[in-house]
C-alpha positions, 0 to 999 in steps of 0.5 A: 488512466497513464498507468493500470495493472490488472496483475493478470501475469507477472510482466516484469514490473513489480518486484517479485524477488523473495527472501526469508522474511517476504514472498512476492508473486502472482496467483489467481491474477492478483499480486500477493505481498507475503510477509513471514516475518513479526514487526516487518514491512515488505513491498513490491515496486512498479514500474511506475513514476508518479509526481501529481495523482490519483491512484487506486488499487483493490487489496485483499486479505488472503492469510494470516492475522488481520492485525495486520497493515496493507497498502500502498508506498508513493512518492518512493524515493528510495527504500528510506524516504517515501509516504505510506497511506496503509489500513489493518483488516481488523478496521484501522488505517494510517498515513506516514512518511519515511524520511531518510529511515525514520517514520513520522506519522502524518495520521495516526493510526485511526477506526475506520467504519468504512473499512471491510473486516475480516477473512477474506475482506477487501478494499479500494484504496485511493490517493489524491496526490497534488503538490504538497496536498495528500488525500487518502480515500477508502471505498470511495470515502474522504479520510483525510487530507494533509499538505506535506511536500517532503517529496514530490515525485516517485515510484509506486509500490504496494505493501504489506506488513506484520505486528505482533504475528507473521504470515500476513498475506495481501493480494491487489488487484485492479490498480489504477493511476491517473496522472 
């Protein structure tokens, strides 16, 4: 890999910064996302650039309601323009863009069997990312593939959200990028 993470202690490349609405840390060699706050989206951004790649990363689900969103930002530009490929414990995932701070869905919302569920579940998440062609993968299964070539390079970030309830609580683990 041209990149991996372990999130075995905090090294300084991701965001750990908290506020009143996310916490971000390390605990039991994972990196939690932890959003307090209902209808909110928080990530924490790595040290990492990519432009074509394949990425993979384990997420957990450590607290909270499992209608929920985790997953991961690439291509990220800026906090207002990036893709989104993001999956629900409660069996859902989702591919988006953020496009100077206004989300278009490139997939809706969509059931995925393929998605663990419940407490505690996790899931290997992984993009394939090759100019304007985006696949988004789960467990090692196909979802989708779209071309969009709103963005061709940026950094990494891995992200959770809330809906209706706060205090989702996400762990990743064992990230991995290929250039």
């Amino acid at each position: 890999p041209s990149a991996s993470d372990h999130f075995r202690q905090d090294d300084g490349r991701w965001n750990t910064e908290t506020d009143a609405d996310m916490a971000r840390d390390y605990r039991a060699s994972t990196l939690h996302v932890n959003i307090q706050s209902p209808q909110t989206v928080g990530w924490s951004v790595g040290a990492i650039d990519v432009a074509d790649f394949y990425l993979e990363v384990d997420a957990f689900h450590a607290g909270g309601p499992l209608d929920n969103e985790y997953g991961v930002l690439f291509r990220f530009v800026d906090t207002q323009n990036f893709y989104l490929f993001g999956a629900s414990h409660d069996g859902y995932y989702i591919l988006q863009k953020m496009v100077d701070g206004e989300w278009v869905d490139l997939v809706e919302w969509t059931d995925a069997a393929v998605l663990n569920t419940g407490v505690g579940a996790g899931n290997t998440l992984a993009v394939l990312a090759e100019g304007g062609e985006i696949s988004i993968l789960i467990n090692g299964e196909p979802m989708a593939t779209v071309t969009d070539n709103s963005f061709d390079a940026g950094q990494v970030a891995l992200m959770a959200g809330t809906f209706d309830e706060g205090d989702v609580d996400v762990a990743f683990d064992d990230l991995f990028v290929w250039d």
